[in-house]
C-alpha positions in Angstrom: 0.0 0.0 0.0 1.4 3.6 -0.6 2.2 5.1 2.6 2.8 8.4 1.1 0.7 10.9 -0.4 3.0 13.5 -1.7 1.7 15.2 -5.3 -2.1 14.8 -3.7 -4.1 17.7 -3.4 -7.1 17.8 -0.4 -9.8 20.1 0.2 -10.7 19.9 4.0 -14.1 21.9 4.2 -14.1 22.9 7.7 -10.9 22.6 9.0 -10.9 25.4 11.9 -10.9 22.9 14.8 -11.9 19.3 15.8 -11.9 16.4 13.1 -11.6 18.9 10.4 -8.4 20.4 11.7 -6.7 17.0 12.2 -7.7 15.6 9.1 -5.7 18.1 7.4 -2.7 17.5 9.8 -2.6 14.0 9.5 -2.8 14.2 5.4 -0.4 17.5 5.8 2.0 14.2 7.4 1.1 12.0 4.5 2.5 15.0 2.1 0.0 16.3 0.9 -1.2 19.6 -0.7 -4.0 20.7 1.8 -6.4 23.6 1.3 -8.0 24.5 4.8 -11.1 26.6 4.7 -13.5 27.4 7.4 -14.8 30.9 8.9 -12.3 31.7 11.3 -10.1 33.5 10.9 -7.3 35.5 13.2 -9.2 38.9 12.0 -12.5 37.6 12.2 -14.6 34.8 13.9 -17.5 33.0 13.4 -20.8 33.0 14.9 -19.1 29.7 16.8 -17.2 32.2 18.8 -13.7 30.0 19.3 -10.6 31.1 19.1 -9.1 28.7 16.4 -8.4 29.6 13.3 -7.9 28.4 10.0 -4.7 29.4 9.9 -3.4 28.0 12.7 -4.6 24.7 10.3 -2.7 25.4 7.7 0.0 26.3 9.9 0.2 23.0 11.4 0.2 21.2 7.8 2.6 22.8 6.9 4.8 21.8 10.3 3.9 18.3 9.5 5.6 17.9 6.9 2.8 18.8 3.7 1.6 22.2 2.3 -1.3 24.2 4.4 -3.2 26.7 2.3 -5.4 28.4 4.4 -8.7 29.9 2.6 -11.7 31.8 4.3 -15.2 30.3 3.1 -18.2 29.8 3.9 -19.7 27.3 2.7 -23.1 28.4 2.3 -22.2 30.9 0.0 -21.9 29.3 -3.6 -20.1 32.1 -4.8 -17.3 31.4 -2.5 -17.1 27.9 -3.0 -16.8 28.2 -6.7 -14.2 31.0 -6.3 -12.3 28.6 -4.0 -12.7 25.5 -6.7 -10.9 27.8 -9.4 -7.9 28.9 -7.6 -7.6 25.3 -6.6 -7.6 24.2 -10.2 -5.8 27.4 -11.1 -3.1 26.4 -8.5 -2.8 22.8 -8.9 -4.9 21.8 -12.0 -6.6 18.6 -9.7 -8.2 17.8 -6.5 -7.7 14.4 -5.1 -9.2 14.1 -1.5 -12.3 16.1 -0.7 -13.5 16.2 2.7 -16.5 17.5 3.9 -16.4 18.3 7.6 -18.5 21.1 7.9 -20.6 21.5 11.2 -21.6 24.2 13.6 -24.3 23.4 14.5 -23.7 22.3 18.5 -25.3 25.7 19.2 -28.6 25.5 17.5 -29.3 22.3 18.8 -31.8 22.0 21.9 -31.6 18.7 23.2 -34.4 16.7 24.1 -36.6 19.0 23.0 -39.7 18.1 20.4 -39.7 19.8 17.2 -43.3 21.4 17.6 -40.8 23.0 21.0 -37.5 23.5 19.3 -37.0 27.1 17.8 -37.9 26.8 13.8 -35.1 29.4 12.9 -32.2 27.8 14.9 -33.6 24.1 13.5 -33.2 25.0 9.9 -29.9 26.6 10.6 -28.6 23.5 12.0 -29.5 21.8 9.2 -28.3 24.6 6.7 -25.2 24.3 8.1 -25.0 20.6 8.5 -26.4 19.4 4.8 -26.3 22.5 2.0 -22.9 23.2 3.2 -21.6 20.0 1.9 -23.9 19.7 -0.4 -22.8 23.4 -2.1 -19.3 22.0 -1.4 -19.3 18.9 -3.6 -21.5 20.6 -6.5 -18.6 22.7 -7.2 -15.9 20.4 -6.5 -16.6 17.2 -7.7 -16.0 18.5 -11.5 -12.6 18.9 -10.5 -12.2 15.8 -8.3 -13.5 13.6 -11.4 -11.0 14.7 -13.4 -9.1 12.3 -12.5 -9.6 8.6 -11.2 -8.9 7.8 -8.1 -10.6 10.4 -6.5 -12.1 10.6 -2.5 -14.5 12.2 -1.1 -15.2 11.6 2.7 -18.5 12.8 4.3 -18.0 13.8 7.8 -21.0 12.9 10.3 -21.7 11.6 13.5 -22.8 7.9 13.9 -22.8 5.3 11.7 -25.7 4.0 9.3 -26.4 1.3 11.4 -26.1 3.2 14.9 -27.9 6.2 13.8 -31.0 4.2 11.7 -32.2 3.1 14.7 -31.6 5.6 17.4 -33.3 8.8 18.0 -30.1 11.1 18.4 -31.8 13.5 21.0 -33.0 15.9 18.5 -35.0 16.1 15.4 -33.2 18.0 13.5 -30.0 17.0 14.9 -30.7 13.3 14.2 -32.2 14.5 10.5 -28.6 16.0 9.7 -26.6 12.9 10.9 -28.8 10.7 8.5 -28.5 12.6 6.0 -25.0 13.0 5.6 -24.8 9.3 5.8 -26.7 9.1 3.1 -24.7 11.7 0.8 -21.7 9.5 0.9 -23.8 6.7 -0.1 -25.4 9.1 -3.3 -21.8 10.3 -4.3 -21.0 7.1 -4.3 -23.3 6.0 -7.1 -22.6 9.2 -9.0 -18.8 8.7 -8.8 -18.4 5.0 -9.4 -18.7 5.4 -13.3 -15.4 8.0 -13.1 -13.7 5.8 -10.9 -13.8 7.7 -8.1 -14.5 6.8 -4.0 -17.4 8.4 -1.7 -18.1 7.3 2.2 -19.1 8.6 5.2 -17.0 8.5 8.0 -17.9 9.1 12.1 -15.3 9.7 15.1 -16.6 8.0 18.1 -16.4 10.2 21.3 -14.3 13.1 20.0 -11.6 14.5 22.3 -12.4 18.3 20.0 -11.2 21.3 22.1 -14.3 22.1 23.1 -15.2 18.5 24.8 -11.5 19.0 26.5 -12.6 22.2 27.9 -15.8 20.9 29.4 -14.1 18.3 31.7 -10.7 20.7 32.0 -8.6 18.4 30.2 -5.9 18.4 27.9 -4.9 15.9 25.2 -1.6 14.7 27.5 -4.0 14.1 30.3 -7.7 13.6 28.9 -7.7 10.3 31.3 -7.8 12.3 33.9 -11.9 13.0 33.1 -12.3 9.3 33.8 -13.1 10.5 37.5 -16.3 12.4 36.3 -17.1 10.0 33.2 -16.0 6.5 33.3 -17.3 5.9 29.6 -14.9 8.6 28.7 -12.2 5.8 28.7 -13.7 5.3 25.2 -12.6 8.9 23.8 -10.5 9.4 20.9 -8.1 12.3 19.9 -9.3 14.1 16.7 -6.3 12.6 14.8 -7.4 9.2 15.1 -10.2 10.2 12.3 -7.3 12.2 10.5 -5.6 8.6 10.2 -8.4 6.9 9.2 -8.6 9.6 6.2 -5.2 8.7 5.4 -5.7 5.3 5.2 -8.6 5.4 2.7 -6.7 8.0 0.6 -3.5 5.6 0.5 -5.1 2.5 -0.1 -4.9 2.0 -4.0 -8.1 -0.5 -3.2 -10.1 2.5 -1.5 -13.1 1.8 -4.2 -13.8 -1.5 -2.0 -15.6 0.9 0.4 -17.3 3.2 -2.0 -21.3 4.0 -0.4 -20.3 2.5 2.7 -20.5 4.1 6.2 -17.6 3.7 7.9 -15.8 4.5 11.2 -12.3 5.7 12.9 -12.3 2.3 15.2 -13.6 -0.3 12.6 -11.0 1.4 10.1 -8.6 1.4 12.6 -9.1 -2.5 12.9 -8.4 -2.8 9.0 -6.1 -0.6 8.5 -3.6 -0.8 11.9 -3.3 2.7 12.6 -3.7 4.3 16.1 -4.2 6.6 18.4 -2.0 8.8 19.7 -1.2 7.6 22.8 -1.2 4.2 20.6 -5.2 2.4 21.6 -7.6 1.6 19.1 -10.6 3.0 20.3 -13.9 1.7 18.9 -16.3 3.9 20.2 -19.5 2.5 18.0 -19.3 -1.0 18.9 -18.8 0.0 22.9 -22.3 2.5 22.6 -23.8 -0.5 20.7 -22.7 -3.2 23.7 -24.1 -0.7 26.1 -27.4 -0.1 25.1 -28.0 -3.8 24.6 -27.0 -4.6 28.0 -29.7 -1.6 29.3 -27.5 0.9 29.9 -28.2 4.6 28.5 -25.3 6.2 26.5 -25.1 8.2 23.3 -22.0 10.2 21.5 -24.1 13.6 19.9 -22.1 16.2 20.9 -18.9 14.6 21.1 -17.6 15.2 17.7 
């Protein structure tokens, strides 16, 4: 398998922080060419409100060994996204990996609230922000990405098919924009197999994101100690166990095998042999799934 992906070019669509931001890293060590868009930026933040920026992405590319382009977009404008599109072709004259990790959508979530309850405006947001974005990505991208064969693209969502099909994810409109990204790799898929090129979606399980850090005061070097307030927290998983997993699929020269399939950090992880950083193989899905079948409530939304 190539363990290298040097000449590759990547579009991480949401990059800022969390998966997104490790995703680029980890292909940034693979080699690759890694544009790294998002809202954020050191002049200007979001309506998220956090202090990471997308340059600080590109940034750590960059130290990692590949090339980090940073690019302020957002994602529901289709004006920016084509603009974005052309200077990548302009730049590089191909796109090989596109990953579509944009979220934002924490905020306008009210948990365990019914829909008839749940604020209309902040609802369709969420779901704005969780479905067009990527949507609006891909519609301008995948002309480039089909260029040539080989291509990837990875749709970033929380829960697998088979977790979230039959679980109510503690929101209607949070649990409609899980499932439906889900299904987006599996419709890319379908569309792309004819120019030999790869779609999927892919989950983390309980995401150790900067924000989740902050709300036990943890950091990375010692997130175990959280297990005194959450025991299930043994579980968790740095953001660049995902990043890996992206790595894998865009290395393997047999990626096609997974094409419309919904896939996940710890079952890739099982394939593959990658791991974590402090070198575990979480498997965050099957552990939620042993759980709830031996009684006991537990549920990942929120952790990516």
């Amino acid at each position: 398998m190539e363990t290298t992906l040097k000449g590759k070019v990547a579009l991480v669509a949401g990059a800022t922080r969390g998966t997104g931001r490790a995703i680029a890293a980890e292909l940034g060590a693979a080699g690759a060419t890694v544009y790294c868009t998002g809202r954020t930026t050191r002049e200007r933040r979001s309506e998220m409100d956090r202090p990471e920026t997308i340059e600080e992405t590109a940034e750590r590319v960059t130290r990692a060994g590949g090339e980090g382009i940073a690019v302020q977009v957002d994602h529901l404008v289709p004006e920016q996204v084509e603009a974005l599109v052309e200077r990548i072709d302009r730049e590089h004259g191909r796109l090989d990996v596109l990953v579509n990790d944009v979220w934002g959508g924490d905020r306008f979530a009210a948990w365990d609230t019914p829909l008839w309850e749940h604020s209309l405006d902040d609802g369709l947001r969420l779901l704005r922000l969780a479905v067009d974005t990527h949507l609006i990505t891909s519609h301008f991208a995948l002309p480039l990405l089909t260029r040539n064969r080989g291509g990837l693209v990875v749709e970033v969502t929380d829960g697998t098919w088979e977790y979230n099909a039959g679980r109510y994810r503690l929101s209607c409109f949070y649990d409609l924009a899980k499932i439906a990204v889900n299904r987006l790799g599996f419709s890319q898929a379908h569309e792309l197999r004819p120019y030999g090129c790869t779609a999927v979606s892919l989950t983390p399980g309980w995401l150790r994101s900067e924000a989740m850090l902050e709300i036990y005061g943890v950091k990375e070097e010692s997130w175990r100690d959280a297990l005194e307030k959450e025991p299930h927290f043994v579980i968790s998983e740095s953001p660049a166990f995902t990043g890996r997993a992206v790595v894998a699929l865009a290395a393997d020269p047999e990626r096609e095998r997974w094409s419309g399939q919904s896939l996940s950090s710890g079952g890739l992880a099982q394939v593959y042999g990658f791991t974590d950083l402090d070198g575990t193989r979480p498997d965050a899905w099957r552990y939620l799934v042993e759980v709830q079948e031996a009684g006991r409530p537990a549920d990942a939304t929120g952790y990516r």
